[in-house]
C-alpha positions in Angstrom: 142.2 -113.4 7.1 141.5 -113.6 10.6 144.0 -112.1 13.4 143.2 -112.9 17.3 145.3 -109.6 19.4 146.2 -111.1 22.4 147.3 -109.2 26.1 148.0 -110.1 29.5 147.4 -108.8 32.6 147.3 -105.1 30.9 145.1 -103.0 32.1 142.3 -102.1 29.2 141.1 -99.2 30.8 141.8 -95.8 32.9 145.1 -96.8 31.1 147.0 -94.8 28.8 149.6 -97.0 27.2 146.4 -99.5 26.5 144.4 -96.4 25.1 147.1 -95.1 22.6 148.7 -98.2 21.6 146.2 -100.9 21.7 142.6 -99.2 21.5 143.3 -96.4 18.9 145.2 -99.2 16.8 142.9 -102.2 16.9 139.7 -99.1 16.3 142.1 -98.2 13.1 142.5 -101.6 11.8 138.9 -102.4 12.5 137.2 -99.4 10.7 139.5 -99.5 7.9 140.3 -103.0 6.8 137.3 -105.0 7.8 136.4 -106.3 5.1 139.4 -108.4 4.6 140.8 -108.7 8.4 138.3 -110.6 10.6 140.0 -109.2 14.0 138.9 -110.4 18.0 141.2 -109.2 20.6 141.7 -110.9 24.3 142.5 -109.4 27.5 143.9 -111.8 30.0 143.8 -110.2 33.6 143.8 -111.2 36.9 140.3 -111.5 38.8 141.9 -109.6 42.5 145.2 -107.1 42.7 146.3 -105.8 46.0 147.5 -102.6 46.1 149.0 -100.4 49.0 146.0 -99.0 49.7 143.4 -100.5 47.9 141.9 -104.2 46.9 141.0 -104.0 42.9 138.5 -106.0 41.4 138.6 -105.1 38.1 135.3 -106.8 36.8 133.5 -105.3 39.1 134.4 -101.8 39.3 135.2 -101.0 35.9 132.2 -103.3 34.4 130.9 -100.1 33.0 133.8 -99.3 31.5 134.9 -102.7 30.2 131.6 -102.6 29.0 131.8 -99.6 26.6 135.6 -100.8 25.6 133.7 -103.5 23.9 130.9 -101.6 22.6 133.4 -99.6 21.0 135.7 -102.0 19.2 132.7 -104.0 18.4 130.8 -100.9 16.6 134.9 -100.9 14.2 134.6 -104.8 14.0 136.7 -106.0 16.9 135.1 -108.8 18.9 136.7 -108.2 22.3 136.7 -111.1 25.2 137.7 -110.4 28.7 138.9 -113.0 30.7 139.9 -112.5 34.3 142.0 -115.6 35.9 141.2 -116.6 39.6 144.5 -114.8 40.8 145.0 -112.9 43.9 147.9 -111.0 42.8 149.5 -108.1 44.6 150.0 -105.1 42.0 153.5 -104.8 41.9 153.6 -108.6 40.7 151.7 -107.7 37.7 155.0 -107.4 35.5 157.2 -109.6 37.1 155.5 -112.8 38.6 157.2 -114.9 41.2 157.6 -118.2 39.3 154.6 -119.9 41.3 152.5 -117.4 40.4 153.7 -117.5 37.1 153.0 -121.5 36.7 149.6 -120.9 38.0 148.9 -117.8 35.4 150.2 -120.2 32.5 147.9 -123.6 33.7 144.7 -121.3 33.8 145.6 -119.4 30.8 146.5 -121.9 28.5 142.7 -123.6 28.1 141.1 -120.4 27.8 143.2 -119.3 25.2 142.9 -123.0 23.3 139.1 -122.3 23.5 139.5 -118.8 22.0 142.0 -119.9 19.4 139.4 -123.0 18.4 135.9 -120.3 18.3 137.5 -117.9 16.7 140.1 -119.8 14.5 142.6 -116.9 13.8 145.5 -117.4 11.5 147.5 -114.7 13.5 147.9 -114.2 17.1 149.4 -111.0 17.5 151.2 -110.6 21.1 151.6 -107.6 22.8 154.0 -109.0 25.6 156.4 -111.8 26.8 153.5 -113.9 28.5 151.5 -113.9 25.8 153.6 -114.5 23.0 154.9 -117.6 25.6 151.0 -118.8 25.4 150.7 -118.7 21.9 153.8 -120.6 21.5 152.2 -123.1 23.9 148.7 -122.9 21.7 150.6 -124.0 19.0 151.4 -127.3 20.1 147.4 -127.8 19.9 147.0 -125.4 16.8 149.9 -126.0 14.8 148.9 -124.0 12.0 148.4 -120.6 13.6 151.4 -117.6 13.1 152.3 -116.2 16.0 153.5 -112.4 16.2 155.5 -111.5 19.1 155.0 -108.0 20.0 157.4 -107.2 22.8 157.4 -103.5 23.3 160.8 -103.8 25.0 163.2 -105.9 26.1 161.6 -107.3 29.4 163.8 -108.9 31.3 166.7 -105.6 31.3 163.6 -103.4 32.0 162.4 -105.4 35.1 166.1 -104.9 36.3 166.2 -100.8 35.7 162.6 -101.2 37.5 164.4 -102.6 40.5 162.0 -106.0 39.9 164.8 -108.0 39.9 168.8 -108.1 39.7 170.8 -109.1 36.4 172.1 -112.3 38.8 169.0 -113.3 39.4 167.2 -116.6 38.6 164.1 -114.9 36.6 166.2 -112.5 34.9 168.1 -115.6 33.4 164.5 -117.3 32.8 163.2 -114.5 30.8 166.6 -114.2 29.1 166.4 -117.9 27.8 162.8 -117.9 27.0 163.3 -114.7 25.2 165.5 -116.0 22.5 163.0 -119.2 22.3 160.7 -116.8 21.5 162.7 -114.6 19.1 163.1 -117.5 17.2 160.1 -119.7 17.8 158.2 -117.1 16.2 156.9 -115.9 12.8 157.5 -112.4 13.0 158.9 -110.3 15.3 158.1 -106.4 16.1 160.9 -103.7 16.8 160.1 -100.8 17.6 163.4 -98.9 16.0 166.4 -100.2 14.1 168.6 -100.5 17.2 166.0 -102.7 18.4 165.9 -104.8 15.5 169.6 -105.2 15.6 169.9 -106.4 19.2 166.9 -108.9 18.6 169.2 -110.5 15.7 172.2 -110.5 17.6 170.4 -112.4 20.1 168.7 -114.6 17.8 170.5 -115.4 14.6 167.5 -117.1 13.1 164.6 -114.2 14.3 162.6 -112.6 11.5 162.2 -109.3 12.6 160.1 -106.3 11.1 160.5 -102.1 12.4 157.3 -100.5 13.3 157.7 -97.9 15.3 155.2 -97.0 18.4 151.9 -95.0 17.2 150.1 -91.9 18.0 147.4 -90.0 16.4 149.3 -87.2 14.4 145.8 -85.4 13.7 144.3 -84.8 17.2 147.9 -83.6 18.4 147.7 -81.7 15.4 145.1 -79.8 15.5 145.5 -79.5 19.2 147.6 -76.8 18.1 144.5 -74.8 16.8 143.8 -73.8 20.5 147.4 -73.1 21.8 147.2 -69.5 22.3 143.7 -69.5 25.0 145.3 -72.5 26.1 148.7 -71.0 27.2 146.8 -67.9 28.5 144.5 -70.1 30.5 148.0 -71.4 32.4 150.0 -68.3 32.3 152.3 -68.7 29.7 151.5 -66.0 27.6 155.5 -65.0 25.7 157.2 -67.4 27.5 159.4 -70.3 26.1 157.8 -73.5 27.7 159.6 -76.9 27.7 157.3 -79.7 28.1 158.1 -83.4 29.6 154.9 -85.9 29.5 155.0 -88.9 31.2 156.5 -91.0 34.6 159.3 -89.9 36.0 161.1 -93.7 38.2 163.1 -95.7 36.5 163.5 -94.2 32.9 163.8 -90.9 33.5 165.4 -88.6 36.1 163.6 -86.0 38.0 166.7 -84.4 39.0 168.4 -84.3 35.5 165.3 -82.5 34.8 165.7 -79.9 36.9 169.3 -79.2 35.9 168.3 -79.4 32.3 165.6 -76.8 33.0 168.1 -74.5 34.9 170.8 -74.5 32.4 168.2 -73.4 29.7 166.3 -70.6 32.1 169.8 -69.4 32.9 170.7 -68.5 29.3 167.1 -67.4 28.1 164.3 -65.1 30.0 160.9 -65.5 30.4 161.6 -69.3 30.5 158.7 -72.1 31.8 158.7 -76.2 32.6 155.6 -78.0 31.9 155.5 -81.3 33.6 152.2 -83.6 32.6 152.7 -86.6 34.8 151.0 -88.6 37.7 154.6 -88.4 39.7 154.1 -87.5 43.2 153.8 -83.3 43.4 156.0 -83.8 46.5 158.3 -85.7 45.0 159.2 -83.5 42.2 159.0 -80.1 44.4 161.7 -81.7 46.7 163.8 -82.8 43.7 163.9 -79.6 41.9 164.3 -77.3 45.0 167.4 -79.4 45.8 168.5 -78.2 42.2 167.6 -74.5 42.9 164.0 -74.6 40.8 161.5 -72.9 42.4 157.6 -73.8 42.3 157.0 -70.7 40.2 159.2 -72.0 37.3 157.4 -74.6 36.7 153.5 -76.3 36.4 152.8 -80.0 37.5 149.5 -81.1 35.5 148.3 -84.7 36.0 145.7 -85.7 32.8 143.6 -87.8 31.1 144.3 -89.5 27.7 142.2 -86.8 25.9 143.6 -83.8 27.4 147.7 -84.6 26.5 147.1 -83.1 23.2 146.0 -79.8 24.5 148.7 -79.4 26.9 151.6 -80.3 24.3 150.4 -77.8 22.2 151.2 -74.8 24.7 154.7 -76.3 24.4 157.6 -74.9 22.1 160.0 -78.1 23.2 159.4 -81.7 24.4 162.6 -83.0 26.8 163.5 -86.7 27.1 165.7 -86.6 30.6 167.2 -89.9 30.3 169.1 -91.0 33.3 172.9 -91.5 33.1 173.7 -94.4 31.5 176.7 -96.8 32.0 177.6 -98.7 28.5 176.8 -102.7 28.6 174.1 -102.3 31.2 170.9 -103.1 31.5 170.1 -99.1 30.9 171.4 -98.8 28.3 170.2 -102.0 26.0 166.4 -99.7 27.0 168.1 -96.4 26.4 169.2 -97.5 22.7 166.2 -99.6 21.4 163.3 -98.0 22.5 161.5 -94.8 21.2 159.1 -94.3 23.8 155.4 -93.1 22.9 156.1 -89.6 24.6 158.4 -88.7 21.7 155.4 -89.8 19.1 153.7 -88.0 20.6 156.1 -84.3 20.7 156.3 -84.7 17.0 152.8 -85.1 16.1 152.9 -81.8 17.9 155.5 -80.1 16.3 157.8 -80.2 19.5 161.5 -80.4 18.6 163.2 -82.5 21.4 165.8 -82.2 24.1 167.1 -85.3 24.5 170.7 -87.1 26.0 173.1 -87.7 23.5 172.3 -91.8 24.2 169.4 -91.2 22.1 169.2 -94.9 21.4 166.4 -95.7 18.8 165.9 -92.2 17.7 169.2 -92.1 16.6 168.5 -92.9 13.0 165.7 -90.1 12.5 167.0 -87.5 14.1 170.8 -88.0 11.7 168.2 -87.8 8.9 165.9 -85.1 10.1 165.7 -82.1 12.3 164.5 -82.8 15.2 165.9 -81.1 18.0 169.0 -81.1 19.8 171.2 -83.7 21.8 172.7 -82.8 25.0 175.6 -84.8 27.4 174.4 -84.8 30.9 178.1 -84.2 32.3 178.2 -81.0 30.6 174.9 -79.4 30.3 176.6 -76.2 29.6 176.8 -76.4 25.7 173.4 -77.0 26.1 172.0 -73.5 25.5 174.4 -72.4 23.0 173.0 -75.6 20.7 169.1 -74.7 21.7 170.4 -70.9 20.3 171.7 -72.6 17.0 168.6 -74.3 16.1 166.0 -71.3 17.0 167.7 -70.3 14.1 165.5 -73.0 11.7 163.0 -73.6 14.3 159.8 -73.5 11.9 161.7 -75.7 9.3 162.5 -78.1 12.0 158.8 -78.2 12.9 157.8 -79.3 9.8 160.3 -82.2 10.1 158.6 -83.1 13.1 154.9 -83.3 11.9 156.3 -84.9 8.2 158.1 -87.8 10.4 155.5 -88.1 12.8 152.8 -88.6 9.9 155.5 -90.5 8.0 156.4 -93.3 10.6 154.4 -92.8 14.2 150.8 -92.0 13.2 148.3 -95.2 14.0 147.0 -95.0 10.2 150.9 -96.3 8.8 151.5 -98.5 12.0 148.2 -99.9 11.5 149.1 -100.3 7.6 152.2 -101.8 8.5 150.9 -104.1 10.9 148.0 -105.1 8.0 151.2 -106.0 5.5 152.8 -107.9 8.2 149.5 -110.1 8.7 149.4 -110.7 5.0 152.7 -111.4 4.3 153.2 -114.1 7.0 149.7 -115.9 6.1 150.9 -116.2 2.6 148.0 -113.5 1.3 151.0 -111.7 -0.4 154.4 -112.7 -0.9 157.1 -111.3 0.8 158.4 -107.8 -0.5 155.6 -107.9 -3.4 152.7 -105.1 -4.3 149.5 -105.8 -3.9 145.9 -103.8 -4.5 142.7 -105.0 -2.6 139.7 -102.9 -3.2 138.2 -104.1 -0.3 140.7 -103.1 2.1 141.6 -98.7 2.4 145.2 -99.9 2.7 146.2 -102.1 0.0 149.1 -103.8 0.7 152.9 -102.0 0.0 156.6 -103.4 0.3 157.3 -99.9 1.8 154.3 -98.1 2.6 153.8 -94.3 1.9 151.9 -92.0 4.4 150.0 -89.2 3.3 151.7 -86.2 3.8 149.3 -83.3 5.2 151.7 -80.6 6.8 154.0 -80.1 3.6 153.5 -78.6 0.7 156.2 -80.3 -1.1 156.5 -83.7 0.7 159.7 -85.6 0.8 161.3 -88.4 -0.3 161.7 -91.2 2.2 163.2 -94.7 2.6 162.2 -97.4 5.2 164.8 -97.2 7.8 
């Protein structure tokens, strides 16, 4: 079985989304199911991006780094091709091209994937976005044969409009809007990252087959990133203190200033209180917006890291917060605030960090009714806040253990790569759909509803796919 992954214009490296949820997952499926998945993976980027202050040119300055990327996946069994278009593209175009550009990207796409497709004959193409599940479809007027997996990772064109990259009257958000539901439906298989999700893509498109596989994280490092919490929170200061953590941008998602008034509530109600903010947002930024909301600098630590480091700094954490903005029903807001789990919240349960998150918890909805998780709060009364953190310090070690048994259960990169493996099989006809198979060539096997290994309870529970 061969699969070809297929991105574009995603940065591969010095990127964190890429590094968690494309290089950790194709490393997984390489190592472990090589001997029956033949997988290459293509990177469509564009050869020049402007920025406000800088001219990048990708395969230049990162050819050391592109370089190892491709060591890497090759030495798991990944062949990995890089292709950059000649496109002068200003940065901020990136995710939401002006329909010349867009023409352009697809005419000098569209051979070089043809060319891929013929040397390395897949029988998947797994796509990670909207433009490359829209070049596959293409491909497949050439390659008729080939199943194409579209991958979205959110619904684009109400995200672009949150983002600010366009209006909900606009001529591409109706574009992406029609070509989405061609490509819902055009489609072999497509990928939801909760049940919410997968209920909005088949209201959309009657005739969609759509699988839940939730976004991925791996539950072991996070976990035993916990092994060095105490010289960790000593190193920052945070020796008996209850420290809420957020990790990730603060713009269109999330609000800065709820964040602040979330923080005070709590510190209000409990002593020796501490926020924890690991994020590349503007320092300035976020001092202005909490001192307008009465935090003071020495409430709170701003940390900006690498991939490799997230772990360590979660682990000095006792709570992960989710400050979603305020959300209007029937907007474009709120169809991204109830589908999407985003990969910060994989990554507070593979830690053990209940969450604090608004009561529009969207796509998380279904596991925390089923589990303990943490607690919900309603922006327009943040007051009942700390009376419901009170209640559940009351089972907060139990509630842990939900946390690493769902985060083992359904986020770590071992099931989503398992899941993604059945997915493959099914819709190449290897197994049939909703049947049991055992290959001894391949670590997973192949499972209607697949069973993670449970490593943080003694008595693991029973489960049913959601």
């Amino acid at each position: 079985m061969s699969v070809l992954y297929l991105t574009f214009f995603e940065p591969v490296v010095h990127n964190g989304i890429h590094e968690t949820q494309v290089r950790q997952l194709l490393y997984q499926l390489g190592t472990t199911c090589g001997n029956t998945l033949k997988l290459s993976y293509c990177a469509l980027l564009p050869a020049v991006e402007i920025g406000r202050t800088e001219v990048l040119l990708r395969f230049a300055t990162e050819r050391k780094e592109l370089a190892a990327l491709k060591h890497d996946l090759g030495a798991s069994g990944v062949t990995t091709s890089i292709f950059f278009l000649p496109i002068i593209l200003r940065k901020r175009w990136a995710s939401s091209l002006p329909f010349p550009i867009l023409a352009l990207a697809l005419a000098l796409s569209t051979p070089l994937l043809l060319y891929k497709i013929y040397r390395t004959r897949p029988d998947v193409v797994h796509c990670r976005s909207y433009m490359a599940t829209l070049l596959a479809v293409l491909a497949r007027f050439v390659f008729r044969d080939i199943k194409v997996i579209f991958d979205p990772r959110g619904f684009w064109p109400e995200e672009g409009v949150v983002a600010g990259r366009w209006s909900e009257t606009s001529l591409r958000f109706k574009f992406w809007k029609y070509v989405e539901k061609k490509l819902f439906t055009g489609s072999d298989k497509v990928i939801a990252l909760s049940k919410p999700f997968a209920d909005r893509v088949k209201s959309l498109a009657d005739g969609a087959d759509c699988s839940v596989i939730f976004t991925c994280a791996d539950v072991h490092k996070f976990d035993q990133a916990r092994l060095s919490r105490n010289a960790k929170r000593a190193d920052l200061g945070m020796q008996g203190k209850m420290v809420f953590v957020y990790n990730g941008g603060l713009s269109a998602w999330h609000d800065p200033a709820l964040l602040a008034r979330i923080y005070k509530t709590i510190s209000q109600s409990f002593s020796d209180t501490m926020l924890l903010l690991i994020t590349g947002h503007s320092k300035q930024h976020l001092a202005a917006a909490f001192e307008t909301e009465g935090v003071t600098q020495r409430d709170y630590l701003v940390v900006s890291a690498k991939p490799n480091e997230v772990p360590g700094y979660l682990a000095t954490g006792d709570y992960g917060l989710v400050p979603l903005k305020t959300i209007s029903r029937n907007t474009p807001m709120s169809v991204v605030a109830e589908t999407m789990i985003g990969t910060k919240v994989a990554e507070y349960l593979s830690t053990g960090l209940p969450i604090i998150v608004n009561q529009n918890v969207g796509g998380l909805k279904t596991l925390m009714t089923e589990y303990s998780l943490g607690v919900t709060f309603d922006d327009g009364d943040l007051g009942r806040l700390p009376q419901a953190i009170f209640d559940f310090r009351e089972h907060y070690s139990l509630a842990q253990r939900d946390c690493w048994f769902v985060a083992a259960r359904y986020f770590s990169t071992e099931q989503v790569a398992k899941s993604y493996y059945q997915i493959y099989a099914e819709i190449t006809g290897l197994i049939g759909h909703n049947s049991v198979t055992r290959d001894r060539n391949c670590c997973y096997g192949v499972a209607s509803k697949p069973v993670a290994t449970d490593t943080f309870r003694e008595e693991p529970l029973e489960v049913e796919e959601s």
